[in-house]
VOMI-519852 format. One record per residue: residue number from 1; x, y negated, z of N, C-alpha, C, CB in turn. Coordinates in nm, 3 decimals. Glycine has a CB too. Layout:
<sites>
NUM; X; Y; Z; X; Y; Z; X; Y; Z; X; Y; Z
...
</sites>
This chain:
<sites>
1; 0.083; 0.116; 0.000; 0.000; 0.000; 0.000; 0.089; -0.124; 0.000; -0.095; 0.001; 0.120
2; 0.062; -0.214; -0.113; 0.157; -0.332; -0.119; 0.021; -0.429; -0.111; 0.276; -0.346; -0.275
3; 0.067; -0.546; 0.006; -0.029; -0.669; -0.007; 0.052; -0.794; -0.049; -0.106; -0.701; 0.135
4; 0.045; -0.867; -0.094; 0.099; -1.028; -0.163; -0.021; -1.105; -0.112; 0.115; -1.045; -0.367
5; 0.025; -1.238; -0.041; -0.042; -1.334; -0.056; 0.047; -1.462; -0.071; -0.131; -1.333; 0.044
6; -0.051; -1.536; -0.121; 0.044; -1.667; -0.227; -0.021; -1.784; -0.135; -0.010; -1.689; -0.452
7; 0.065; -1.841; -0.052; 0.064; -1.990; -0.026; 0.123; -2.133; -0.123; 0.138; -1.989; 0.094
8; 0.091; -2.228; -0.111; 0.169; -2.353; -0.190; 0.072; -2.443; -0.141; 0.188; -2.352; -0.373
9; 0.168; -2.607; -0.144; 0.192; -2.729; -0.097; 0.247; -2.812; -0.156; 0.239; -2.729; -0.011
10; 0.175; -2.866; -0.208; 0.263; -2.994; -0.286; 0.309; -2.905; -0.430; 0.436; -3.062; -0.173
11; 0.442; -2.912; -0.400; 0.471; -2.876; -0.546; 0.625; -2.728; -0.515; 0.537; -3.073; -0.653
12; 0.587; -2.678; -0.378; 0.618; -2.605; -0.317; 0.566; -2.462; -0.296; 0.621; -2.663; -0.246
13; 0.597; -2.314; -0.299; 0.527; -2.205; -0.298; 0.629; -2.099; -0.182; 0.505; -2.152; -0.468
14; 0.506; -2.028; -0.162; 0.586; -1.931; -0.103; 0.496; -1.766; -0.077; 0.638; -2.008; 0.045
15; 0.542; -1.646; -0.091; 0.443; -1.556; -0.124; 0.490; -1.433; -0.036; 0.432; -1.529; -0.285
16; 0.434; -1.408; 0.048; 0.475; -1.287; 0.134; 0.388; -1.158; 0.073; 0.438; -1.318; 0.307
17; 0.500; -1.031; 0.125; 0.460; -0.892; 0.070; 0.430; -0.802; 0.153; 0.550; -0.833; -0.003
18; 0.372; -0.714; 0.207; 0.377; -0.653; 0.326; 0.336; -0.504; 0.207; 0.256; -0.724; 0.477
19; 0.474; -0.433; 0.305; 0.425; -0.246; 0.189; 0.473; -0.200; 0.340; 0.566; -0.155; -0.024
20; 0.334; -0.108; 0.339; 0.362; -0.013; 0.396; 0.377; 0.135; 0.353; 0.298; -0.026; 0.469
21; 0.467; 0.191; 0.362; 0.478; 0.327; 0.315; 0.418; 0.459; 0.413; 0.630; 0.341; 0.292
22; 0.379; 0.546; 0.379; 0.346; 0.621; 0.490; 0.396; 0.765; 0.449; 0.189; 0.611; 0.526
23; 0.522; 0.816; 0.477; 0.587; 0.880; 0.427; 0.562; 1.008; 0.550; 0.721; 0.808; 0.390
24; 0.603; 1.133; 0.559; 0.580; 1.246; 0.613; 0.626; 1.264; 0.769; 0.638; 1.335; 0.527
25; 0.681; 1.142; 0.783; 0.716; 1.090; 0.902; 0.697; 1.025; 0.954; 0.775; 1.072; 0.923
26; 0.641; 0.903; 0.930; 0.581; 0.837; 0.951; 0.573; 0.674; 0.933; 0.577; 0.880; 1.026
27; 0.470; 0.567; 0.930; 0.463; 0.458; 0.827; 0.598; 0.400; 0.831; 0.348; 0.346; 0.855
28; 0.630; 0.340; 0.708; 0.778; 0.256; 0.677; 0.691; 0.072; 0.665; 0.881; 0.335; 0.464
29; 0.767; 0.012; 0.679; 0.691; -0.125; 0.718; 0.788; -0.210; 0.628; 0.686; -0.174; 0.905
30; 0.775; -0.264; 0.513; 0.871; -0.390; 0.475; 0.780; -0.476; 0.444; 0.979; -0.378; 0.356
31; 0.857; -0.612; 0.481; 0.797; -0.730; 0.510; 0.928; -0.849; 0.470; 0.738; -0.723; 0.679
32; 0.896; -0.843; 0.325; 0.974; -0.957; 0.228; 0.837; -1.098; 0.177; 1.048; -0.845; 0.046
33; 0.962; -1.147; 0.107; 0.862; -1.233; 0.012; 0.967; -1.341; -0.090; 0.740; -1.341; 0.129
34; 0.908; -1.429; -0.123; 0.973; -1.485; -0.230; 0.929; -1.622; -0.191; 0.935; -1.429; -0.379
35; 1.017; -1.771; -0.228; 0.970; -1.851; -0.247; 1.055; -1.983; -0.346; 0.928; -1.863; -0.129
36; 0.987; -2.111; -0.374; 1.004; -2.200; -0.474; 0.980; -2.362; -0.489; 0.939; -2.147; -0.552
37; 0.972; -2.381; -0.582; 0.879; -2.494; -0.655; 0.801; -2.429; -0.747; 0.957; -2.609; -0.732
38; 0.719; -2.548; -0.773; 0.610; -2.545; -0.893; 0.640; -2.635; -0.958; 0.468; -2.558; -0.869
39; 0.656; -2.686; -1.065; 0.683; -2.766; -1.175; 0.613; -2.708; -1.311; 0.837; -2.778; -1.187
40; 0.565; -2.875; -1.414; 0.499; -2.829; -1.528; 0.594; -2.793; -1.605; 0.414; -2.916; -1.590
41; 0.566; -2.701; -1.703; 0.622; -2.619; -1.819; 0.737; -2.744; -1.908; 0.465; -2.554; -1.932
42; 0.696; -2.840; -1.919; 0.799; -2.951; -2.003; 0.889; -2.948; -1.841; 0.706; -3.156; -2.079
43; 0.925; -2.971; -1.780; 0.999; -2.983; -1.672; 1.065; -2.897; -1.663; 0.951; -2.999; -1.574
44; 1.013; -2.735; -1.663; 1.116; -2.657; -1.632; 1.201; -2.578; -1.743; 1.065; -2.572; -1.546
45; 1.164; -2.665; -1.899; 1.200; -2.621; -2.021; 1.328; -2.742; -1.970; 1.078; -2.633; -2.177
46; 1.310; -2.834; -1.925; 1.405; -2.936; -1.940; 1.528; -2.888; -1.841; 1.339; -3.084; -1.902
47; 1.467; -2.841; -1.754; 1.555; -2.748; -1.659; 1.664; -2.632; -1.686; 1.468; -2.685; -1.589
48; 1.587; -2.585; -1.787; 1.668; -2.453; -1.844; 1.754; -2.494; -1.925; 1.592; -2.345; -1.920
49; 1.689; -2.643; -2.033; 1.784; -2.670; -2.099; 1.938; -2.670; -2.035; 1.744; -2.779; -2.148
50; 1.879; -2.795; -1.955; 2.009; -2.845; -1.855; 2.166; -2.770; -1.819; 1.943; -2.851; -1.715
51; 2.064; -2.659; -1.813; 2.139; -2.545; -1.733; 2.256; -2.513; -1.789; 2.067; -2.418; -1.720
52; 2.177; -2.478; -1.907; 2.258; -2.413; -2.068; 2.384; -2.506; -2.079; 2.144; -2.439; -2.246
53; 2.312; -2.673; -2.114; 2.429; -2.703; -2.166; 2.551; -2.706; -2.037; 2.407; -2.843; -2.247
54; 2.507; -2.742; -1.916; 2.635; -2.709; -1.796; 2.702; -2.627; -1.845; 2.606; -2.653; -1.652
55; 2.659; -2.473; -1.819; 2.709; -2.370; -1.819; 2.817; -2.358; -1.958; 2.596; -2.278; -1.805
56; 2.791; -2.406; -2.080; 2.857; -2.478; -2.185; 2.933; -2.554; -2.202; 2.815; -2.519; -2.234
57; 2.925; -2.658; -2.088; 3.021; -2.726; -2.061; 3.184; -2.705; -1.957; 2.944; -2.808; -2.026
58; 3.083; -2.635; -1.842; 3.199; -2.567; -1.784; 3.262; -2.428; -1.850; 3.158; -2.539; -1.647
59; 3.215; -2.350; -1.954; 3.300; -2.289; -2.039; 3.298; -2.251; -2.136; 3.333; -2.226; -2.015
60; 3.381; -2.394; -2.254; 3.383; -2.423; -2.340; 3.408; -2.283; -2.439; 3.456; -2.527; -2.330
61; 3.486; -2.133; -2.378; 3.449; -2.012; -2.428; 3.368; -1.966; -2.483; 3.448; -1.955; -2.380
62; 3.301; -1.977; -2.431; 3.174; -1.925; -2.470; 3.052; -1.991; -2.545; 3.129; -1.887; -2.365
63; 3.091; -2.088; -2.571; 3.010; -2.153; -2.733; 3.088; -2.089; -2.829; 3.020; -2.344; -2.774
64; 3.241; -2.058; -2.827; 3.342; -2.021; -2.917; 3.229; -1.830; -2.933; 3.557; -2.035; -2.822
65; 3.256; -1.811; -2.836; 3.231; -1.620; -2.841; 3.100; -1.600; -2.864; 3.263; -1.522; -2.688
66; 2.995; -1.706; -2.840; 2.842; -1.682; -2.902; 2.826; -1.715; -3.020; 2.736; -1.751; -2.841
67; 2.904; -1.815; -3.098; 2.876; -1.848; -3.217; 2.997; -1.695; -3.342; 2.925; -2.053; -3.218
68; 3.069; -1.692; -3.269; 3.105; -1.536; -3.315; 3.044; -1.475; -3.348; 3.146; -1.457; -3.254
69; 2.940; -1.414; -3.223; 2.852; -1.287; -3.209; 2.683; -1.327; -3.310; 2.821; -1.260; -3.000
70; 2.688; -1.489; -3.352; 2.612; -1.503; -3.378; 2.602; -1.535; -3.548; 2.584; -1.568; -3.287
71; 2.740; -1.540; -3.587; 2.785; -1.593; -3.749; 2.733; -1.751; -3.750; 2.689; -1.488; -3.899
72; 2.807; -1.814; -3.608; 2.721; -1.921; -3.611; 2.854; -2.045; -3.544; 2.557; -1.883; -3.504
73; 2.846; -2.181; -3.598; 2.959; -2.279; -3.501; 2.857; -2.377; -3.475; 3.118; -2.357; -3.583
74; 2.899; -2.368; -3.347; 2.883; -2.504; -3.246; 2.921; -2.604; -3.235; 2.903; -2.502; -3.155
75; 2.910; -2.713; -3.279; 3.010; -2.828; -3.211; 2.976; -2.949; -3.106; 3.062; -2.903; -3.323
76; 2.884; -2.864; -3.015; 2.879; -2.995; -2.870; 2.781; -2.802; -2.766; 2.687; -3.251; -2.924
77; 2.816; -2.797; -2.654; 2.758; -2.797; -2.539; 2.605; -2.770; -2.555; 2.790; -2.920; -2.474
78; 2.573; -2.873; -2.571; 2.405; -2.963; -2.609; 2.349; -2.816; -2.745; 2.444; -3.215; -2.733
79; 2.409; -2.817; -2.866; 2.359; -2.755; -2.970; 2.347; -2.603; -2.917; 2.448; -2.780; -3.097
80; 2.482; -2.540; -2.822; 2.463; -2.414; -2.803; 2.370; -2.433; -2.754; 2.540; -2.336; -2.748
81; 2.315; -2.454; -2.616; 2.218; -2.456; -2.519; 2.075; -2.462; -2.598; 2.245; -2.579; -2.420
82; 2.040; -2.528; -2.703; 1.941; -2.531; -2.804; 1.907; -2.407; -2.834; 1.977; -2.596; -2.918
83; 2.032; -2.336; -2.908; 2.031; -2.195; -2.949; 1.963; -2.083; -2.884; 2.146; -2.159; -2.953
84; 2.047; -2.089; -2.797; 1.986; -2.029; -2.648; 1.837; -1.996; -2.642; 2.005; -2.139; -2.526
85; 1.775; -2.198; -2.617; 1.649; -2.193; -2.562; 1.541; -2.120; -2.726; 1.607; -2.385; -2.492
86; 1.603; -2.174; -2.839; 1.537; -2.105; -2.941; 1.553; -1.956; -2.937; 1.581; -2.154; -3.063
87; 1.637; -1.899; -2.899; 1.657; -1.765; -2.961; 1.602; -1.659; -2.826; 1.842; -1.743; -3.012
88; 1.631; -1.717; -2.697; 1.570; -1.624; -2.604; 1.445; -1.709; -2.516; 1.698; -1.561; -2.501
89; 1.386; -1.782; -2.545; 1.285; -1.855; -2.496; 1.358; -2.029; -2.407; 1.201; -1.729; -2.382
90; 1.210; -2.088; -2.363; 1.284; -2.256; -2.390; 1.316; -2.204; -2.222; 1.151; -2.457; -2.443
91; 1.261; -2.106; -2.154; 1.306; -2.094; -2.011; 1.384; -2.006; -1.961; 1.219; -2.083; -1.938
92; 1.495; -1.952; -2.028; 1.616; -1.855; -2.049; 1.658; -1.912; -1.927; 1.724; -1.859; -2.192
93; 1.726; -1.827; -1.903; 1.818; -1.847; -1.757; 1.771; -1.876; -1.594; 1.900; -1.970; -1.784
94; 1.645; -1.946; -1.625; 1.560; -1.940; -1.474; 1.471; -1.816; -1.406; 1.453; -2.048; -1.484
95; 1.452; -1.833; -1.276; 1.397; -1.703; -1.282; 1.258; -1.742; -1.203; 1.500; -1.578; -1.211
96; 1.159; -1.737; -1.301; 1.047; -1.725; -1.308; 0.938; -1.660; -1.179; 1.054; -1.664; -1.416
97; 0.859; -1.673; -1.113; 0.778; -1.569; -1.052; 0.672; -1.576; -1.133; 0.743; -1.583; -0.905
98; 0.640; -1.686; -1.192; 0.466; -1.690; -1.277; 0.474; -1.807; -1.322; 0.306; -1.678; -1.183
99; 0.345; -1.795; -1.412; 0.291; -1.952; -1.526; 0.125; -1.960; -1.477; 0.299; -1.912; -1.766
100; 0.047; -2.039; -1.406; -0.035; -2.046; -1.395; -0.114; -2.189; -1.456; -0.027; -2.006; -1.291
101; -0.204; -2.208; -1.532; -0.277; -2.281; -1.544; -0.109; -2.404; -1.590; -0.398; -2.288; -1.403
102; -0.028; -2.405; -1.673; 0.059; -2.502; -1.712; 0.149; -2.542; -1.619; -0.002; -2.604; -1.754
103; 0.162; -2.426; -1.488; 0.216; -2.473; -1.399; 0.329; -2.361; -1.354; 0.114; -2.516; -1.307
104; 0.467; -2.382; -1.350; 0.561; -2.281; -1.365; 0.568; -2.285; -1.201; 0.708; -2.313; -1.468
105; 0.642; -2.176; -1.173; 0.686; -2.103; -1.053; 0.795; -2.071; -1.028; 0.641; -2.009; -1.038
106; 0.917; -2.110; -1.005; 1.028; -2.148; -0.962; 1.088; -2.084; -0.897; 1.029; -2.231; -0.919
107; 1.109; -1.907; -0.883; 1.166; -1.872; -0.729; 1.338; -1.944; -0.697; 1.176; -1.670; -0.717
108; 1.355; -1.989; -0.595; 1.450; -2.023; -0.544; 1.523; -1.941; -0.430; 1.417; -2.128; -0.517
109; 1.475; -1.846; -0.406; 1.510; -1.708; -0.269; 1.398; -1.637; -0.302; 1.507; -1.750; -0.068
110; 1.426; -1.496; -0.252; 1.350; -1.409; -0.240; 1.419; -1.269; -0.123; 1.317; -1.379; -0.393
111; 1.354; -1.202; -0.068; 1.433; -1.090; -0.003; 1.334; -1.111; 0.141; 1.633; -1.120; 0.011
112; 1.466; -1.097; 0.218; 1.432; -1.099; 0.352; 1.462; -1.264; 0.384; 1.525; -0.980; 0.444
113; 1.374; -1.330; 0.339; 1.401; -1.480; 0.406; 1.293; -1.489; 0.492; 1.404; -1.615; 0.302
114; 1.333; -1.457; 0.653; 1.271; -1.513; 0.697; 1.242; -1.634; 0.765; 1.259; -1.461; 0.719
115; 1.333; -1.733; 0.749; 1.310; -1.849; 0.794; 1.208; -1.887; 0.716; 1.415; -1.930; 0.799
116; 1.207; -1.883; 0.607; 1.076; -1.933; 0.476; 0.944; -1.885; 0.510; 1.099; -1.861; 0.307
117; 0.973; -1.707; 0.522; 0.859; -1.696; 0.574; 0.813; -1.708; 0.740; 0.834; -1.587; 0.524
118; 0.850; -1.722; 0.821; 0.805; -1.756; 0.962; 0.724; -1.975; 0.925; 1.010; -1.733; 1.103
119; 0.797; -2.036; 0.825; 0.776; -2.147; 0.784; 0.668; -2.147; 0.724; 0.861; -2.191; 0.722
120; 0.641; -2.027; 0.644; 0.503; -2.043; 0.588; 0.413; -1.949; 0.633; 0.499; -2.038; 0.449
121; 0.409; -1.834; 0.669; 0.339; -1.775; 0.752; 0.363; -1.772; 0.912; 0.341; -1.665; 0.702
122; 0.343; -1.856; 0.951; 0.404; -1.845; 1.120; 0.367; -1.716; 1.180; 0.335; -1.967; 1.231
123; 0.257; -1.641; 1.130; 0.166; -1.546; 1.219; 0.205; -1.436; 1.197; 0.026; -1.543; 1.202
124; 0.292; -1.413; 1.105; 0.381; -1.351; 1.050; 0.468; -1.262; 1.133; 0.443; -1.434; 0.989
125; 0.573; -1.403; 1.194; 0.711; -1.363; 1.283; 0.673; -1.266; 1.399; 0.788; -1.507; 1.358
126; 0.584; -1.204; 1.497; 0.620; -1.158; 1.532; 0.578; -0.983; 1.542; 0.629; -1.237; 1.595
127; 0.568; -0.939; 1.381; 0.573; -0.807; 1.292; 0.737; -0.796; 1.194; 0.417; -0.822; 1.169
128; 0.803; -0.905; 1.237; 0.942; -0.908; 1.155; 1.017; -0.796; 1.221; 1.032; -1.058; 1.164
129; 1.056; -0.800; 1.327; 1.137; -0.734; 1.457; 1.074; -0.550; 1.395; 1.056; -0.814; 1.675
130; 0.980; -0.509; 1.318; 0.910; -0.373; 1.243; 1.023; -0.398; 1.140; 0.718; -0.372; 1.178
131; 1.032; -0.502; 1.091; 1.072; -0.458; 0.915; 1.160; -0.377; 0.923; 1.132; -0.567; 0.807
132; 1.148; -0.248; 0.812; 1.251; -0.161; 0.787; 1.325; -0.079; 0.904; 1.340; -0.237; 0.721
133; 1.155; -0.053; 0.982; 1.170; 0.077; 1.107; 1.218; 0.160; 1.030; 1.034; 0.147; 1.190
134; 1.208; 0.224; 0.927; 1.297; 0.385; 0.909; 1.490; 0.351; 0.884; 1.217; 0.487; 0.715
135; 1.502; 0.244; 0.887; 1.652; 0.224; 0.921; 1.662; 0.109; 1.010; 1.743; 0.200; 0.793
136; 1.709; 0.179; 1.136; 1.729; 0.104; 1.226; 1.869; 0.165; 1.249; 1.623; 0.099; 1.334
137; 1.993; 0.106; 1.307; 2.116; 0.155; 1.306; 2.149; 0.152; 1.505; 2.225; 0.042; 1.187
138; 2.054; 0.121; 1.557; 2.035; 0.253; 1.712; 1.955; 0.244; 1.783; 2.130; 0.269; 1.825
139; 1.957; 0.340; 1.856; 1.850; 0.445; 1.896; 1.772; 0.328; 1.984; 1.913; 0.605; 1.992
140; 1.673; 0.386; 2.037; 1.594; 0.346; 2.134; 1.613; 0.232; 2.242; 1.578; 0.444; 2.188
141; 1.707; 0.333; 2.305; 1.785; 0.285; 2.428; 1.848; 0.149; 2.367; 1.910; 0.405; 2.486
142; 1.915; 0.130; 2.255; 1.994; 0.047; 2.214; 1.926; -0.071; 2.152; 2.078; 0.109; 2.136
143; 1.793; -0.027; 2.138; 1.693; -0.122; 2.011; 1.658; -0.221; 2.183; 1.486; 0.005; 1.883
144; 1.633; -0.180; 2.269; 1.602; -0.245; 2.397; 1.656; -0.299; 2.475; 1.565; -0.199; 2.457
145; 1.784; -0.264; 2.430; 1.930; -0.333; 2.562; 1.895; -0.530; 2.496; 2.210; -0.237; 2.489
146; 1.908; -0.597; 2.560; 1.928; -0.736; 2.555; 2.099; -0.780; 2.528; 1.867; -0.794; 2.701
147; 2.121; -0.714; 2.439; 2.313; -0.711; 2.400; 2.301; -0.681; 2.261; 2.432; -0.567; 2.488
148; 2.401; -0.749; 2.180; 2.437; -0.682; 2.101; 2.531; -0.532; 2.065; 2.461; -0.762; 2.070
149; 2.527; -0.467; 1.989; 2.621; -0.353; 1.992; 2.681; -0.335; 1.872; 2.561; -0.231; 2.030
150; 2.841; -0.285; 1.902; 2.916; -0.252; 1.768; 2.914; -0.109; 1.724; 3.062; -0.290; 1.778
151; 2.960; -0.146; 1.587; 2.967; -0.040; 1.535; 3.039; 0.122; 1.606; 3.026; -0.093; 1.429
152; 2.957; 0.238; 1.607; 3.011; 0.319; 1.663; 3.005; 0.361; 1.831; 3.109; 0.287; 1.620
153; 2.960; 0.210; 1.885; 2.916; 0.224; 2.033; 2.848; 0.316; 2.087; 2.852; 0.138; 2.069
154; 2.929; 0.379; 2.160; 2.795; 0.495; 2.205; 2.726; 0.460; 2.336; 2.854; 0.663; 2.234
155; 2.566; 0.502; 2.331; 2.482; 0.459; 2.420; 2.477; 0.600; 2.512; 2.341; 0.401; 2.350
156; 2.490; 0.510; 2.668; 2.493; 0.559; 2.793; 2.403; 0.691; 2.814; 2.455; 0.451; 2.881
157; 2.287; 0.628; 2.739; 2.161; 0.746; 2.821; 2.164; 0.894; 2.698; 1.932; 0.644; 2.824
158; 2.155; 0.843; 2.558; 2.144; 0.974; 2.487; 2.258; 1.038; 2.363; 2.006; 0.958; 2.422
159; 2.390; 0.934; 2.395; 2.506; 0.968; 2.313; 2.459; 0.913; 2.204; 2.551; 1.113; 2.298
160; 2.427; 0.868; 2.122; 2.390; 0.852; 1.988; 2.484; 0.718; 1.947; 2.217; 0.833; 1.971
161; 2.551; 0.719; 1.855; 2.671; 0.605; 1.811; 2.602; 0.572; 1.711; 2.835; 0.647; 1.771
162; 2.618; 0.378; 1.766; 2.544; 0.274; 1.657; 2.591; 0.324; 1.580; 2.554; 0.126; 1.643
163; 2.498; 0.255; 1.494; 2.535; 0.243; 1.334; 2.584; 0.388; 1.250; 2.669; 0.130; 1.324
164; 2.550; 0.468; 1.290; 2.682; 0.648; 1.244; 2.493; 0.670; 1.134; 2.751; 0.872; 1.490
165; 2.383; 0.672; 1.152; 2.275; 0.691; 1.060; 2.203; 0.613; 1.073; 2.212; 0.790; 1.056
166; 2.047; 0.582; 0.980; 1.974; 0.502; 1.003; 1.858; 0.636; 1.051; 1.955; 0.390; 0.880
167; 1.818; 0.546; 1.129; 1.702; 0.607; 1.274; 1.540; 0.547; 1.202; 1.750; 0.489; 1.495
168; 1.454; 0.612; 1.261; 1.318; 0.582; 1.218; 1.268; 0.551; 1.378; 1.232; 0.721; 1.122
169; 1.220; 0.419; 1.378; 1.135; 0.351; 1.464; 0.989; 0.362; 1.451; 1.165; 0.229; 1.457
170; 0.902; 0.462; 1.552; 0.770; 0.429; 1.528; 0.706; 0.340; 1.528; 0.718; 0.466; 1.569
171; 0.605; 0.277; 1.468; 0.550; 0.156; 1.413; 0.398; 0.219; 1.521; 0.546; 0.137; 1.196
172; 0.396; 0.127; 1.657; 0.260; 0.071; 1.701; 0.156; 0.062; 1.636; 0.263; -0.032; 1.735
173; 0.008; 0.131; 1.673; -0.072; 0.164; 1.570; -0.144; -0.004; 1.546; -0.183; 0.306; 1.617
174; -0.130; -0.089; 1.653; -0.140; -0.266; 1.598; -0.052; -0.304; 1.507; -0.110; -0.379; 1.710
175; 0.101; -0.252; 1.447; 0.171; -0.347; 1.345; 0.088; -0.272; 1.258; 0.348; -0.356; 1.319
176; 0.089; -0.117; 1.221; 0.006; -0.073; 1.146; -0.125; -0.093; 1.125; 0.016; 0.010; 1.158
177; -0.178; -0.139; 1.211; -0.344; -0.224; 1.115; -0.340; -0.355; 1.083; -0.498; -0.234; 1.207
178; -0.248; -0.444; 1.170; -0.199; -0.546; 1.123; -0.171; -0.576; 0.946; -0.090; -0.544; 1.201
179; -0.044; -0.445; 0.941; -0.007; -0.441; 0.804; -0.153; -0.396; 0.693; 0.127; -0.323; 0.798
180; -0.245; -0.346; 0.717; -0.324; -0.267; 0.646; -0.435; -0.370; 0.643; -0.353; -0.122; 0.706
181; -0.419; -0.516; 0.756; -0.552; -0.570; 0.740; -0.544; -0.714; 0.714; -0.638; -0.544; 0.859
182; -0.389; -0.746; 0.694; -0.396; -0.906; 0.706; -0.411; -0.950; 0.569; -0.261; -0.980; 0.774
183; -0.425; -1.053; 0.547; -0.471; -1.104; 0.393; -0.464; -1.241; 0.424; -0.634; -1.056; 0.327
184; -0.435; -1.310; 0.522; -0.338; -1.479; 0.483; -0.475; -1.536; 0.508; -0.246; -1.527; 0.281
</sites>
């Protein structure tokens, strides 16, 4: 079960994912997301342009080795970057999440950001401390100590040395309806 929900502000976005897996052992919990700007389509064509010709500019190589590969000469920065936006679209090089209604989507991070997301989902943060229960790198005893621990440390009560496998943390049957019921 994968849920997405899409927040935005201004000209700002941000989209959290919640998958839960429920594997033979029991549920796996990740809790990513992605976020951006929004900008109109002439803006972020102008953007990509931009990009191109930088990237052209800081290496002047590679107008030389594309117009090679292409039976083609360049003579400014500016013209490769054209090429580019003609030959692989005017938004080559950015990375996209969506086009809605003339309105592009910008990711700028994606993964485990959670500062972004505790920023945009506040209600969020405290199901983070779950993410990615089936690898946890120690045990019990160790997930509870108020310390950090190094690599290899072995814990007092059941021998088990950080970090040596990843451990599966049972997931509380509240993160699990949590995960199965929230929708933003």
């Amino acid at each position: 079960m994968v849920r997405k929900i899409l927040r935005s502000n201004g000209n700002e976005w941000c989209e959290l994912q919640i998958e839960l897996r429920d594997p033979d052992f029991g549920p796996e919990l990740s809790i990513c997301g992605s976020y951006g700007s929004i900008m109109t389509r002439k803006t972020a064509e102008k953007m990509a342009l931009e990009y191109w010709v930088s990237y052209f500019e800081d290496s002047p190589e590679e107008i030389y080795d594309m117009g090679e590969r292409f039976g083609k000469h360049f003579c400014s920065a500016k013209q490769a970057a054209k090429f580019v936006a003609n030959t692989d679209g005017p938004l080559h090089g950015l990375d996209i999440e969506r086009e809605v209604d003339g309105k592009v989507y910008l990711t700028e991070g994606c993964g485990q950001c959670r500062g972004e997301l505790v920023k945009w989902f506040p209600e969020v943060e405290p199901y983070l401390k779950f993410h990615l229960n089936d690898m946890q790198p120690g045990c019990e005893h160790q997930r509870q100590a108020l310390r950090g621990w190094e690599v290899g440390e072995v814990c007092g009560e059941c021998g088990y040395a950080y970090g040596s496998e990843w451990l599966h943390m049972d997931l509380p049957d509240s993160v699990v309806e949590w995960a199965e019921t929230f929708n933003g």
